[in-house]
C-alpha positions as CSV (number, residue, x, y, z in Angstrom):
1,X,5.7,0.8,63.5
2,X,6.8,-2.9,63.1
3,X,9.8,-2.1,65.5
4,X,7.2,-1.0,67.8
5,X,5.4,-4.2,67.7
6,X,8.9,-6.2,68.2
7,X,8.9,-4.2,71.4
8,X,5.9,-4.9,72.6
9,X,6.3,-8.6,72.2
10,X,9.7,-8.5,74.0
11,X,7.9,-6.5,77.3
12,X,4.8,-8.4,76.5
13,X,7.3,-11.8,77.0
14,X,9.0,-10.8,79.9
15,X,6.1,-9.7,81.7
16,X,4.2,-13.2,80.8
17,X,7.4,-15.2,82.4
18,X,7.4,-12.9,85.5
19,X,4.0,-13.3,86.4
20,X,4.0,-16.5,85.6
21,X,7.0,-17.0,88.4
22,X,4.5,-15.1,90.6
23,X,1.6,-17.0,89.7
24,X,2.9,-20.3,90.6
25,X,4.4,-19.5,93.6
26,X,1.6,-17.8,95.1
27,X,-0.4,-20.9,93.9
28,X,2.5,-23.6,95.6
29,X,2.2,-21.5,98.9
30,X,-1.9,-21.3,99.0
31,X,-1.9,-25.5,98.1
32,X,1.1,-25.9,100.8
33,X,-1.0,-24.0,103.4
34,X,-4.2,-25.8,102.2
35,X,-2.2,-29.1,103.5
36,X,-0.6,-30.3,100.3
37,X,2.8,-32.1,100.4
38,X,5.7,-30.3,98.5
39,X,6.7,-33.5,96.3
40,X,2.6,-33.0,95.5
41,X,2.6,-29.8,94.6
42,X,5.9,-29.8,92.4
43,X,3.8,-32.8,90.4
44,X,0.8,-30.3,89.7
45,X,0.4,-26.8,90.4
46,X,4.5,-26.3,89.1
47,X,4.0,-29.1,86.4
48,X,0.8,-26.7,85.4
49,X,2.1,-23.4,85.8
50,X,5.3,-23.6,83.9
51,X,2.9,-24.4,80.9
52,X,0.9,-21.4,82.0
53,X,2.5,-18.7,79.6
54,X,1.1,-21.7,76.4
55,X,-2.1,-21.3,78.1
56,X,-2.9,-18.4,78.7
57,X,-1.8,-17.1,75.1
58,X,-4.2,-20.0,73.8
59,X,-7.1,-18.9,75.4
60,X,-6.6,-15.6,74.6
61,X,-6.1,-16.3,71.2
62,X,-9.2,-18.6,71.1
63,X,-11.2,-15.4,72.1
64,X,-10.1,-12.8,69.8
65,X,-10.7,-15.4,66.8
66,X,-6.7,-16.0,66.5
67,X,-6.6,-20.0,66.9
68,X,-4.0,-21.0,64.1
69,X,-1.4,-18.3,66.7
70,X,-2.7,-20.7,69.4
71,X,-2.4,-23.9,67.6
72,X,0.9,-22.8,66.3
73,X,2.0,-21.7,69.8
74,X,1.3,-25.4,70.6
75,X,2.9,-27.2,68.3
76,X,6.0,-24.8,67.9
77,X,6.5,-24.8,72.0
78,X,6.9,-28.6,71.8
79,X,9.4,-28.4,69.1
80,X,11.5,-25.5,70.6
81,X,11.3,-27.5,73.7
82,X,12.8,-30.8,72.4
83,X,15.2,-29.0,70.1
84,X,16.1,-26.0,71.6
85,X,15.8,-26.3,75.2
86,X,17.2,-30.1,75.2
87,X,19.7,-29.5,73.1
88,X,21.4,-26.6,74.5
89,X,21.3,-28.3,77.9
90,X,22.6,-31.6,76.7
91,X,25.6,-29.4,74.8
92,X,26.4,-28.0,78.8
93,X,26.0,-31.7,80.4
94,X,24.8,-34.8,79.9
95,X,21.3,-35.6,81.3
96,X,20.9,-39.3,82.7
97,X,17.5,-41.0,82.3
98,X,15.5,-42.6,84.8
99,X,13.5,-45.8,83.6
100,X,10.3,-44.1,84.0
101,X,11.3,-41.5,81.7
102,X,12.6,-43.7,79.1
103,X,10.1,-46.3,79.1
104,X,6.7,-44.9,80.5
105,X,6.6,-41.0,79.7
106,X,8.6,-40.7,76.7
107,X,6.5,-43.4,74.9
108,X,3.0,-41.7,76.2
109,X,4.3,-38.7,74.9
110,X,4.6,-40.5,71.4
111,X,1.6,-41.9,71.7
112,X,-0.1,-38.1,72.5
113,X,1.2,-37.1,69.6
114,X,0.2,-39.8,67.3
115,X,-3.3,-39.5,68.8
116,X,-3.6,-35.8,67.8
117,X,-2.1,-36.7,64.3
118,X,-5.4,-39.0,64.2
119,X,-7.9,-36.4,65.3
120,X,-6.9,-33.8,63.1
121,X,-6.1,-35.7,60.1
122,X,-9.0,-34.1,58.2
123,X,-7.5,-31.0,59.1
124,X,-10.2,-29.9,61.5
125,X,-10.0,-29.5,64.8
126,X,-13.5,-29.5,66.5
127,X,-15.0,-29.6,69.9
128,X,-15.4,-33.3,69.5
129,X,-11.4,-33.6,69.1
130,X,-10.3,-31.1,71.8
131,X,-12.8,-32.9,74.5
132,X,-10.9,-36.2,73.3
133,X,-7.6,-34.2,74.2
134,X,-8.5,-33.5,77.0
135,X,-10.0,-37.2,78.2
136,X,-6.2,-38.1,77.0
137,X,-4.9,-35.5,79.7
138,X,-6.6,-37.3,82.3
139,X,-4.4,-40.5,81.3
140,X,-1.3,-38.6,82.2
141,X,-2.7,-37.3,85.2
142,X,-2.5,-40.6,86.0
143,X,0.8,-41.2,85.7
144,X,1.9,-38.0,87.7
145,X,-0.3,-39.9,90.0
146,X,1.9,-42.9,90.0
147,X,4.8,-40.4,91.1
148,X,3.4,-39.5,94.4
149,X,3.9,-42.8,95.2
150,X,7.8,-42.9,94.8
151,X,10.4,-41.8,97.3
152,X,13.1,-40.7,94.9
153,X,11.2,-37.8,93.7
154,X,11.2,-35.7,96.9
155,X,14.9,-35.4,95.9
156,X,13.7,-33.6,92.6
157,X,10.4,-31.1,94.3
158,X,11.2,-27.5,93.7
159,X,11.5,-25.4,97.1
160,X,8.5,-23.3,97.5
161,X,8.6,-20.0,99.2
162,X,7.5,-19.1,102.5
163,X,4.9,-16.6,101.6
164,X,2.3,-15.7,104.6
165,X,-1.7,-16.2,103.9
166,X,-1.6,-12.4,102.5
167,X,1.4,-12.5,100.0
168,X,0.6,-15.6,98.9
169,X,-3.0,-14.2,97.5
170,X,-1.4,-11.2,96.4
171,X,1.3,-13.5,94.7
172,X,-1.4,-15.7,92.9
173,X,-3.8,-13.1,92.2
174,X,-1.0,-10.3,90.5
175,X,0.2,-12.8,89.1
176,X,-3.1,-14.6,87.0
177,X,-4.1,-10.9,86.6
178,X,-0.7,-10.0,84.6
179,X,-0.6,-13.1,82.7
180,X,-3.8,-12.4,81.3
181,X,-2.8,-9.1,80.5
182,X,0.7,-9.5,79.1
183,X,-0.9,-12.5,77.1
184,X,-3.3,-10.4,75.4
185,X,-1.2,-7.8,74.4
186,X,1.2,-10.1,73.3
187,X,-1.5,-11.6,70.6
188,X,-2.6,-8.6,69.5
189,X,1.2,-7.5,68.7
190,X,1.9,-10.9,67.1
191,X,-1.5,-10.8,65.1
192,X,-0.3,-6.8,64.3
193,X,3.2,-8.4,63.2
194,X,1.9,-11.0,61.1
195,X,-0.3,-8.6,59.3
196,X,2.7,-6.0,58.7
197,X,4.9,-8.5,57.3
198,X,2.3,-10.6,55.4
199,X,2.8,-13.7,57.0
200,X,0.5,-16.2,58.5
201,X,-0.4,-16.1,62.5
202,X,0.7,-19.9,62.4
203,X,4.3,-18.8,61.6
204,X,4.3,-16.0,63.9
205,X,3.0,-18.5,67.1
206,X,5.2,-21.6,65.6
207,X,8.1,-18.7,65.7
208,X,8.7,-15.9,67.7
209,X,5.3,-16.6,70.6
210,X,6.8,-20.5,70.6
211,X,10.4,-19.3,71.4
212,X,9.3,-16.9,74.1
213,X,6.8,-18.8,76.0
214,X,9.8,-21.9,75.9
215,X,12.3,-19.6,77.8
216,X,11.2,-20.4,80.9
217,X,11.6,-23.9,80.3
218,X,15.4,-23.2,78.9
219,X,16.1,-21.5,82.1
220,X,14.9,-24.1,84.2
221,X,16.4,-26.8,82.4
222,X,19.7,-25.5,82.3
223,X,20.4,-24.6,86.0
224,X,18.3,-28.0,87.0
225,X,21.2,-29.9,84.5
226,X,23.9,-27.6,86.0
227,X,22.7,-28.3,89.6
228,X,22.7,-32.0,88.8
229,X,19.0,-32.6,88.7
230,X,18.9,-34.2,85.2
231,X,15.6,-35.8,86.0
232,X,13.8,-32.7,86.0
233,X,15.3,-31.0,83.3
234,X,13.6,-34.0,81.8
235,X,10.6,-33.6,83.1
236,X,10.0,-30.5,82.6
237,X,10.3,-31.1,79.1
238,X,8.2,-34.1,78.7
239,X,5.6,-32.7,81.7
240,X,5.2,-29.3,79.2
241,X,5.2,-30.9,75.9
242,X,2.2,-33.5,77.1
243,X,0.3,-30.4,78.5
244,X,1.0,-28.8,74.9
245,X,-0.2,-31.2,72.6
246,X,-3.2,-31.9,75.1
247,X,-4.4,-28.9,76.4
248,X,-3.0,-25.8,74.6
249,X,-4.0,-27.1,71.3
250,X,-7.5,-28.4,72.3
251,X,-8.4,-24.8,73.7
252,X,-8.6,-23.2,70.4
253,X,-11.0,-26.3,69.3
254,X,-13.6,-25.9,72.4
255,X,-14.7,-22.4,70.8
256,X,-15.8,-23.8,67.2
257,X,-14.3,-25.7,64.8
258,X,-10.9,-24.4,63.6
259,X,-10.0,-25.1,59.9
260,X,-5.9,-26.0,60.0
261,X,-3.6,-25.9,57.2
262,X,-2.4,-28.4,55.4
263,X,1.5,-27.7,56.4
264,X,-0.1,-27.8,60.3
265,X,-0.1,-31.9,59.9
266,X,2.3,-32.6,57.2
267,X,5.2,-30.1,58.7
268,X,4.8,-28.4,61.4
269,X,3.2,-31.9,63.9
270,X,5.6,-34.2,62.1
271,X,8.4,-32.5,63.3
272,X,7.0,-32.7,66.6
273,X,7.2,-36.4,66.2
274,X,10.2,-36.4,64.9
275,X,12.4,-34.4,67.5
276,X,10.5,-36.9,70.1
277,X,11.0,-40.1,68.0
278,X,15.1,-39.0,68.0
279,X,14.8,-38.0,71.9
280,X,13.0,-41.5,73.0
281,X,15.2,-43.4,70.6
282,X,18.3,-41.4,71.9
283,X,17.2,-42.5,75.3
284,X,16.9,-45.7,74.2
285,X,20.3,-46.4,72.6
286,X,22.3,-45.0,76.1
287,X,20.2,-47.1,78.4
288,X,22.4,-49.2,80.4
289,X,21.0,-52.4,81.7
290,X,23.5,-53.4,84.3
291,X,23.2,-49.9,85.9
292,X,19.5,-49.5,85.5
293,X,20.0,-45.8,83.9
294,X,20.6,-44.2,81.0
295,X,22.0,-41.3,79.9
296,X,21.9,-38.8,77.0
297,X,24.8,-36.8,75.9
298,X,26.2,-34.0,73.7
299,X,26.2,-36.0,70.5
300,X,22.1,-36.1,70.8
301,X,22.1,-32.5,71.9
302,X,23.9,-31.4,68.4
303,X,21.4,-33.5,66.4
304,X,18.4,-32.0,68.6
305,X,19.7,-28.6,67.9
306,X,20.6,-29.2,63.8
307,X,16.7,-30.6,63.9
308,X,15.5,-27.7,65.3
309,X,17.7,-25.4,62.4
310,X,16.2,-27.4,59.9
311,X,12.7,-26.8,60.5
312,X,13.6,-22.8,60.6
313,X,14.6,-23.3,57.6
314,X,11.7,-25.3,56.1
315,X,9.4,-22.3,57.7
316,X,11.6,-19.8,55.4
317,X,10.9,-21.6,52.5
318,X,7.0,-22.3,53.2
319,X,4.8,-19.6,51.4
């Protein structure tokens, strides 16, 4: 039975990153034909959709009364995302940092996370907390707004497909109606799992639903680093992470208050704040004043990825 469940997560994953392909390029072709620019749409509907698998599985999980698996779907996508999906990429290239990055986004994102560390430091998380999340979300907004406004990111906008008025609403519409489907079944077999093996659903959404809902953002990363777009194998990263910590884990909060463990603050959002205390300060310490860059490289990749071992390990030895 329990292998059964492992195979429903694995169809349940690849049919949550499938439709959400489809979801966000029927959305980009709908906002294109609605008279969006490209370099606008890759700053919102894609920013927003490659967080869509985090989402969706959050709201789900809200619903059906599972929100430790969405909370530790959060908080476990940010850190597979820093020290997984960074540090593989930085072990196939180096990345080079653009001062934005390194000294606008990579602090907010920081600062996010020392924020939530504030709310939920009675280990509650209420309505009251995920409504100041979400007033924090707006703040970033913000800043994608401030992107709009420079030239060098048409370079980096994703292509998006010629779809006619017709495919692109059957693109958008499969596509929403599979991610909500794939996302509930995956709950209910990660709920099913966690119950068979008599662990909590934190461990099974800071695990096995973090890992697969971050793939997306491994795959992009990678071919984005090997086509030489380091900025937005950057971006994504730092754009998915802020919409983690601000809007996946306040959904489980805007349905009632949601008692957290104590290993939620002291382990599991430290090490989010760790892996992106090493990344900003990694960033930091190759920033090259003369050439107004930076540039990160395989050395912070290996300690990214040693991180990211670590914390396994501190999961297999948690209760």
């Amino acid at each position: 039975m329990l292998l059964g469940y492992v195979a429903v997560i694995a169809a349940g994953l690849a049919a949550l990153v499938w439709s959400a392909d489809r979801f966000v390029d029927g959305a980009s072709a709908i906002a294109q034909r609605a008279g969006l620019t490209p370099m606008l749409i890759g700053l919102t509907v894609v920013s927003v959709g490659t967080s869509a698998p985090e989402i969706l599985i959050s709201i789900t999980a809200a619903v059906t009364g599972s929100g430790t698996l969405a909370v530790g779907n959060a908080l476990g996508s940010n850190i597979a995302n820093i020290g997984l999906v960074l540090g593989v990429t930085l072990l196939i290239t180096p990345l080079a940092m653009r001062r934005g990055t390194t000294f606008i986004d990579l602090p907010l994102l920081i600062a996010s996370v020392l924020f939530t560390a504030w709310l939920i430091w009675d280990l509650e998380l209420s309505r009251g907390d995920s409504f100041f999340l979400l007033c924090a979300l707006s703040f970033f907004f913000l800043r994608i707004a401030q992107h709009v406004k420079d030239p060098s990111i048409d370079a980096l906008t994703p292509s998006i497909p010629k779809l006619s008025a017709t495919q692109a609403w059957l693109s958008f519409s499969g596509g929403l109606i599979l991610l909500i489907a794939s996302s509930r079944v995956l709950v209910w077999s990660a709920t099913q799992i966690a119950v068979a093996l008599g662990v909590s659903e934190l461990i099974i959404g800071l695990t096995i639903v973090a890992v697969g809902t971050s793939l997306p953002e491994l795959a992009a990363s990678v071919m984005s680093a090997i086509k030489g777009h380091a900025d937005m194998a950057i971006g994504a990263v730092v754009g998915s992470n802020m919409f983690n910590i601000l809007l996946v884990l306040a959904i489980p909060g805007l349905w009632g208050n949601l008692i957290l463990d104590p290993e939620v603050l002291s382990r599991d959002l430290a090490t989010v704040f760790l892996t992106t205390l090493l990344l900003a300060l990694a960033a930091l310490w190759g920033w090259n004043r003369e050439k107004g860059s930076g540039e990160l490289r395989r050395g912070t990749g290996f300690a990214l990825l040693l991180c990211y071992a670590g914390y396994y390990f501190w999961l297999l030895d948690s209760p």
